[in-house]
KOLZABA-849370 format. One line per field, with one value per residue (C-alpha): residue number from 0; x, y, z. Coordinates in Angstrom, 3 decimals, padded with zeros to 6 digits. Layout:
residues N
resi = c(NUM | ...)
x = c(X | ...)
y = c(Y | ...)
z = c(Z | ...)
end
This chain:
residues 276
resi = c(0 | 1 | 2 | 3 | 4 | 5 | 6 | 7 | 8 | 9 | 10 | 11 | 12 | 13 | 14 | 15 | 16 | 17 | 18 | 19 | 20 | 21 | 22 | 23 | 24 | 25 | 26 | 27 | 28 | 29 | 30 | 31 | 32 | 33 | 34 | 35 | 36 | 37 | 38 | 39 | 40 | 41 | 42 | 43 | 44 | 45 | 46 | 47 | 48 | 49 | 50 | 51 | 52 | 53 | 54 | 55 | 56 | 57 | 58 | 59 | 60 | 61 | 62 | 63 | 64 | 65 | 66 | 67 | 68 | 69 | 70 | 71 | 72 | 73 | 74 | 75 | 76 | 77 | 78 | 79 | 80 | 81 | 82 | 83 | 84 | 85 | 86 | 87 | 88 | 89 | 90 | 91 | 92 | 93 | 94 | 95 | 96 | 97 | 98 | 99 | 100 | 101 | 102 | 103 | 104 | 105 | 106 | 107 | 108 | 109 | 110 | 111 | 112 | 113 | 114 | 115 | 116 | 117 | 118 | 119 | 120 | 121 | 122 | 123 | 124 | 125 | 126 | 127 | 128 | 129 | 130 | 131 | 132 | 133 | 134 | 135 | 136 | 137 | 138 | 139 | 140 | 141 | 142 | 143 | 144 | 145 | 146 | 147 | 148 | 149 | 150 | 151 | 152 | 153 | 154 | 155 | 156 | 157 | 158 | 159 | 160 | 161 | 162 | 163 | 164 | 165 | 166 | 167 | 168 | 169 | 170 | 171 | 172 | 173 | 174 | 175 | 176 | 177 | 178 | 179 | 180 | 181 | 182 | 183 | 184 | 185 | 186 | 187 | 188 | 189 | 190 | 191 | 192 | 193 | 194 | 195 | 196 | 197 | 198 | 199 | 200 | 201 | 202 | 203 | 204 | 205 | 206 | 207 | 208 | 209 | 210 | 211 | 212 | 213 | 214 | 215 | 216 | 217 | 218 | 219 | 220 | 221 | 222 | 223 | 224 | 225 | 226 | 227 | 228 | 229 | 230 | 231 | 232 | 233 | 234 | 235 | 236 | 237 | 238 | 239 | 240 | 241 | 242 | 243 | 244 | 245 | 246 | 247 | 248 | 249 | 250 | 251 | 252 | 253 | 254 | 255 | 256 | 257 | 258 | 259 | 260 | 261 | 262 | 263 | 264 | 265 | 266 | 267 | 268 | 269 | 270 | 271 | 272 | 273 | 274 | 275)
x = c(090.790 | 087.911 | 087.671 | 086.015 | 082.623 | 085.067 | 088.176 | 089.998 | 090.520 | 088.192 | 086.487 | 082.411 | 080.803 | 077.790 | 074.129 | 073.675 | 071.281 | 067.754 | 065.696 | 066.825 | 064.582 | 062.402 | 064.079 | 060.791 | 058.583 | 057.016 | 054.793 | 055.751 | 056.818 | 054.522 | 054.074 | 051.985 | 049.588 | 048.252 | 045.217 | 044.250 | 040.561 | 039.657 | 042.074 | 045.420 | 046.465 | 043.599 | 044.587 | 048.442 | 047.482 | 045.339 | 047.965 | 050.703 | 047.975 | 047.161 | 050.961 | 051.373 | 052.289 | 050.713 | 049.026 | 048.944 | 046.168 | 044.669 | 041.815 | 040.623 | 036.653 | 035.660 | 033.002 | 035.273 | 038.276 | 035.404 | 034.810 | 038.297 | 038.823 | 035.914 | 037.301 | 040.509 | 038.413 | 037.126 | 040.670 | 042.522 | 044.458 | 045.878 | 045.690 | 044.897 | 042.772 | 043.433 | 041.802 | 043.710 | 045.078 | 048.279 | 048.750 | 048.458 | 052.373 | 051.492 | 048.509 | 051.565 | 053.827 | 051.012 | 049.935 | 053.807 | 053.584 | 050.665 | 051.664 | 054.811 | 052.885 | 050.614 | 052.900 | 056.267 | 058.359 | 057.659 | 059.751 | 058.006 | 056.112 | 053.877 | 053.203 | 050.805 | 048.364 | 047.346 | 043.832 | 043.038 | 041.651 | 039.572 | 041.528 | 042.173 | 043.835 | 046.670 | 045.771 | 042.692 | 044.205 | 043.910 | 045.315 | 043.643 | 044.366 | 048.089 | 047.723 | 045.543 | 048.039 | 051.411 | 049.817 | 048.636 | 051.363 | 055.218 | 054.160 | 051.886 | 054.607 | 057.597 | 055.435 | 054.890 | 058.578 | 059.815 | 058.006 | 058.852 | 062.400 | 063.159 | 061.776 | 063.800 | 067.186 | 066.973 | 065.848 | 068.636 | 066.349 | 063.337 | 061.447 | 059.683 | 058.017 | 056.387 | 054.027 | 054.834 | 053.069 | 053.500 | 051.639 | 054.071 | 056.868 | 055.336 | 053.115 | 049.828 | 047.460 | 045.371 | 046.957 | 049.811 | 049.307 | 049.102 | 051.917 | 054.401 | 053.213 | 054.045 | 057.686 | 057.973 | 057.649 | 060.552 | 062.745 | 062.168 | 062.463 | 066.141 | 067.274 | 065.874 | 067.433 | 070.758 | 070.470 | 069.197 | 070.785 | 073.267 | 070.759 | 069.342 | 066.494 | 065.833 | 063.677 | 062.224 | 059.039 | 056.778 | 054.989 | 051.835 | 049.377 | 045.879 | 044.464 | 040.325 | 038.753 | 040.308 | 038.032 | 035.564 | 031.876 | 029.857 | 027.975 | 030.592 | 031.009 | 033.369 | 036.294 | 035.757 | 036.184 | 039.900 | 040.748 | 039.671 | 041.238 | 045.002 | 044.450 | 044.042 | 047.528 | 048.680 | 051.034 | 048.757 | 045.501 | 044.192 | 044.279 | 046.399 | 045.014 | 045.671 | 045.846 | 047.586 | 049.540 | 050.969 | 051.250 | 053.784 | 056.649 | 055.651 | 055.893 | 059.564 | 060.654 | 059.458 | 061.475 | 064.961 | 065.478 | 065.906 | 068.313 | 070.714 | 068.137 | 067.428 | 066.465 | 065.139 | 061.424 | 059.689 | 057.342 | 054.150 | 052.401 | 052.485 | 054.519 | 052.398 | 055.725 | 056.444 | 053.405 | 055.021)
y = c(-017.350 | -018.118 | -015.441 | -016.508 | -014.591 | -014.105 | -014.670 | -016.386 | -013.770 | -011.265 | -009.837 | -010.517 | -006.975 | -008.741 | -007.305 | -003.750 | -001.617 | -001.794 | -005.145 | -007.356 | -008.113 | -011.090 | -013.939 | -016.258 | -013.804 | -012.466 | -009.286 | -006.913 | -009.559 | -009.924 | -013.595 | -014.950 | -017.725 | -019.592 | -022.243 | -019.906 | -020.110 | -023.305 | -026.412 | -026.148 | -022.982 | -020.972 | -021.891 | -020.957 | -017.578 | -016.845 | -017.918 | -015.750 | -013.043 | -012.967 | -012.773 | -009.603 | -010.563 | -009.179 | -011.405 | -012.373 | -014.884 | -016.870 | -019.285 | -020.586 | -020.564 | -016.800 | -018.047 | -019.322 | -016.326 | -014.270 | -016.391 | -016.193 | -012.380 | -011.728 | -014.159 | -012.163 | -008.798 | -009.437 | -010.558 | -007.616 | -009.197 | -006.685 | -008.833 | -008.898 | -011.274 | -012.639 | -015.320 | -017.288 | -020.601 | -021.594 | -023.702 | -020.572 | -019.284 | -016.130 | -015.661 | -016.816 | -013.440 | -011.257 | -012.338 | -011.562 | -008.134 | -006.910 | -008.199 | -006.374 | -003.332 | -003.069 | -004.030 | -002.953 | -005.435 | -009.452 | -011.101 | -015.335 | -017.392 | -020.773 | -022.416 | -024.375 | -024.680 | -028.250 | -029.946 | -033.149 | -036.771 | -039.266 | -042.699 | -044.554 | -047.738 | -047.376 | -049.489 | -047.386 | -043.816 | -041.437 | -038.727 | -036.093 | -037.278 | -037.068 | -033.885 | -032.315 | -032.945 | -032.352 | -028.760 | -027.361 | -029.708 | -029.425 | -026.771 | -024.622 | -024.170 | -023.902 | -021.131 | -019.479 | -019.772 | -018.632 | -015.583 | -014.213 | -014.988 | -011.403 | -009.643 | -011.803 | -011.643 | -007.891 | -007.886 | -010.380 | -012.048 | -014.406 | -017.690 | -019.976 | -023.341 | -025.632 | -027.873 | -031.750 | -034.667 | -037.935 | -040.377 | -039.430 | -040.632 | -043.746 | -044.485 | -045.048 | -047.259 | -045.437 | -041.897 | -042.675 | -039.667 | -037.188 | -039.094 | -038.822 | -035.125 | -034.433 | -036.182 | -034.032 | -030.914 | -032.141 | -032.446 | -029.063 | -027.742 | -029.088 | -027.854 | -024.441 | -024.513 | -025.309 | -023.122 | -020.139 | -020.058 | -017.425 | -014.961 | -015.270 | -017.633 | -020.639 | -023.619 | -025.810 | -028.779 | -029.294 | -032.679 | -032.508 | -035.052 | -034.855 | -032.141 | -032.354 | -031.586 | -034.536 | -036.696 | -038.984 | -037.306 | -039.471 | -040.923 | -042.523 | -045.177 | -047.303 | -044.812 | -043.173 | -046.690 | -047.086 | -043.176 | -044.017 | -047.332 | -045.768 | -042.875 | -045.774 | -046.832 | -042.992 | -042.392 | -039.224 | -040.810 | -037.741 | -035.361 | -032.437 | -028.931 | -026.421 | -023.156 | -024.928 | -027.950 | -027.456 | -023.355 | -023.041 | -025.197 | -022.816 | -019.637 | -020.661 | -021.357 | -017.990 | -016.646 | -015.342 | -017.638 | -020.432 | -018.444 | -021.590 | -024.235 | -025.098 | -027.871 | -029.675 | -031.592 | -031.245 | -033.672 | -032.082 | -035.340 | -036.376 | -038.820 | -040.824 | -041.895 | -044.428 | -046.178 | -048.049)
z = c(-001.929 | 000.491 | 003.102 | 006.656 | 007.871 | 010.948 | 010.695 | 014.013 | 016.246 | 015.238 | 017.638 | 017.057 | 016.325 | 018.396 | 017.816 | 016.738 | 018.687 | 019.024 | 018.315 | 015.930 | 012.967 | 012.837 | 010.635 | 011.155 | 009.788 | 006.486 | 007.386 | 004.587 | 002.075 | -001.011 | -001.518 | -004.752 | -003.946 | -006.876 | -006.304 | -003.095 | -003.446 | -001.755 | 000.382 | 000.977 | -000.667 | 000.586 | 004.455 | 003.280 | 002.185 | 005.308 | 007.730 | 005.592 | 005.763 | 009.141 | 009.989 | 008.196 | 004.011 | 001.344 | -000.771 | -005.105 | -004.677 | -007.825 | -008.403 | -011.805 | -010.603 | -010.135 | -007.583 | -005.278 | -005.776 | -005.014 | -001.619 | -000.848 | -001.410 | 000.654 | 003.525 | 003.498 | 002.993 | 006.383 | 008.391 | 006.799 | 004.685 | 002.023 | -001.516 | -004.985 | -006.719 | -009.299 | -011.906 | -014.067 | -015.165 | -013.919 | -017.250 | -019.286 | -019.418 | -021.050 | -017.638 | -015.182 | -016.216 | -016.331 | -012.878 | -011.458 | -013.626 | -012.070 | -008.424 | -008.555 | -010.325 | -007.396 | -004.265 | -005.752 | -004.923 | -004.987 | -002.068 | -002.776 | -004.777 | -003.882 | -006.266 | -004.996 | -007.883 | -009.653 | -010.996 | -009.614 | -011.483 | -009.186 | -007.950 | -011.764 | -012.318 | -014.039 | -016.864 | -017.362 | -017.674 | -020.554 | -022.794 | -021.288 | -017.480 | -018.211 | -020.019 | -016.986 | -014.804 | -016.509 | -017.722 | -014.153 | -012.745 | -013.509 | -016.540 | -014.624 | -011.741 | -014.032 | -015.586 | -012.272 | -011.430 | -014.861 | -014.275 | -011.088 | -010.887 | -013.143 | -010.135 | -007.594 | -009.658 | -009.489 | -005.869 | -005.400 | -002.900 | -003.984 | -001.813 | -003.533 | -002.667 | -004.519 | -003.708 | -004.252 | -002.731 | -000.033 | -002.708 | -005.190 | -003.226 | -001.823 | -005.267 | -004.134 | -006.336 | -008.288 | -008.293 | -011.005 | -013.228 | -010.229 | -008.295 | -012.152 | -011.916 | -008.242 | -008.756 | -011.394 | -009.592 | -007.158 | -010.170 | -011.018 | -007.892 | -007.300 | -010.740 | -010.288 | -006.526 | -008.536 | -011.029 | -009.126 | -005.822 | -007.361 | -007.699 | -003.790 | -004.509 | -002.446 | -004.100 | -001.964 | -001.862 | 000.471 | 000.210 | 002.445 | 003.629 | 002.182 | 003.929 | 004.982 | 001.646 | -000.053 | 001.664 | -000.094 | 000.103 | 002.220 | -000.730 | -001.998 | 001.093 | -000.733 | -001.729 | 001.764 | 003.419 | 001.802 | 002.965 | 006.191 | 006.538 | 005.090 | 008.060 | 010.610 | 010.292 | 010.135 | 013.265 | 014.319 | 012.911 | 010.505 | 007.862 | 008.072 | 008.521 | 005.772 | 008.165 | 011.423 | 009.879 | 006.507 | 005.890 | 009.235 | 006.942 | 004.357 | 006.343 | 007.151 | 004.029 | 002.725 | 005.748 | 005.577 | 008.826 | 005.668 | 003.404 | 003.249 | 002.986 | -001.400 | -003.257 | -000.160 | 000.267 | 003.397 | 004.559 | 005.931 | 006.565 | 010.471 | 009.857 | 007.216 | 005.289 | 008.167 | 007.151 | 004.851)
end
C-alpha cells in the first residue's frame, strides 16, 4: 500500500538546524566530462569547475587536453585528464575506473562527446560518415553510460546528461547523418531514464544551439552566408555561449534540485525551435 511523504495531519518536522544544503549546486560532486578540450564541453566543465566539482575531463587530441588542463590548472579546478576515444568501449570503463580510483566516488556523467562531418547532401553521404557518427554518437555515449552506472547503482545516486541536438529535431538540410545520430541519443536517453530510475539515476538531453565555434571560417563566405542568414530569423539573433548559456541547464540537471526530472530533453537554443 502506498504510504504518503506526510500523511494528513502530520505535523511537518520543518527544517532541521543550521543551513540547509544547496540543492542547485555540485561543489564536491565528481562529474566526467568527455569532449572537454575545446566548444561546448570545455565551457561545461569550466563552469562545473569554477562552482566547486571535480572534474573527469577527456579529449581525443592530446594538444588540445593539454590546453584544457592547463586552462583549468590556472582557475583551480581539481581534474584529471584524460585522452581517449569515446567510441572505444573498453577506453569508456577504464576512464570511469580511474575517475572513481582517484576521486572516490563518481556522483555524474556528460556525455557530451561526438565527431562532426561538414554540411552533405543527403544523397551524397557515405559509409564512413554514418559510421563516424553512430560510433562517437549513440555508441560512444551508451559506452560512457554503460560504464559508470556500476558506480552510481552502488552509490544509489548517479546524474547524467547527454548531449542531443536542435537540427536533429527540426532536420536541417545537409546534417542528416549527425541529425539520425543526435535522435538517437534521445532514444537512449529515455530508455536508460526508464530503465535506471530504480537505482537513483536521472537521464536527461540537452539539445543546444550551435554554440560560437560552429561557425563557418571566414574563408568559406558561402557556408557562413547560410549560418548567418538561419541566425537572422533566431528570436535572440546568435549563437549560444558554452560557459554562460548552455552549461547552467547542465549544472541543474547534475543537481539533486532535479532528482524527479528523467528522460526529459531540454532545449538550450534561445528559442531557435520557433523558427520554424
Amino acid at each position: 500500500m502506498r504510504q504518503d511523504a506526510n500523511p494528513a495531519g502530520a505535523a511537518d518536522p520543518g527544517p532541521g538546524p543550521g543551513p540547509a544544503p544547496d540543492p542547485y549546486g555540485v561543489r564536491g560532486h565528481v562529474v566526467i566530462v568527455t569532449g572537454a578540450s575545446r566548444g561546448i564541453g570545455r565551457g561545461i566543465a569550466r563552469h562545473l569547475g569554477r562552482r566547486g566539482a571535480r572534474l573527469a575531463v577527456t579529449g581525443r587530441n592530446p594538444k588540445r587536453l593539454a590546453d584544457a588542463s592547463a586552462e583549468f590548472d590556472a582557475l583551480g579546478i581539481e581534474h584529471l585528464a584524460v585522452a581517449c576515444d569515446v567510441a572505444d568501449k573498453a577506453a569508456a570503463v577504464d576512464l570511469a575506473r580511474r575517475a572513481h580510483e582517484h576521486f572516490g566516488r563518481l556522483d555524474g556523467l556528460v556525455a557530451n562527446a561526438q565527431s562532426f562531418r561538414p554540411v552533405t547532401p543527403l544523397e551524397e553521404v557515405t559509409e564512413s560518415d554514418m559510421d563516424l557518427l553512430f560510433d562517437t554518437g549513440p555508441k560512444g555515449t551508451l559506452w560512457a553510460m554503460q560504464a559508470v552506472l556500476p558506480y552510481f547503482r552502488a552509490a544509489g545516486r548517479g546524474r547524467i546528461v547527454t548531449m542531443g541536438s536542435a537540427v536533429g529535431m527540426s532536420g536541417g538540410a545537409g546534417y542528416g547523418p549527425y541529425s539520425a545520430s543526435k535522435e538517437a541519443v534521445r532514444s537512449l536517453t529515455r530508455t536508460a531514464a526508464r530503465e535506471w530510475a530504480r537505482y537513483g539515476v536521472t537521464v536527461n538531453c540537452v539539445c543546444p544551439a550551435s554554440a560560437a565555434h560552429r561557425r563557418p571560417p571566414a574563408d568559406d563566405p558561402d557556408r557562413r552566408a547560410v549560418f548567418d542568414a538561419m541566425y537572422a530569423q533566431h528570436p535572440m539573433g546568435r549563437d549560444g555561449d558554452p560557459d554562460a548559456d548552455i552549461a547552467p541547464p547542465v549544472l541543474f540537471l547534475l543537481s539533486d534540485a532535479s532528482q524527479y526530472i528523467t528522460g526529459e530533453t531540454f532545449m538550450v537554443d534561445g528559442g531557435g525551435q520557433m523558427r520554424a
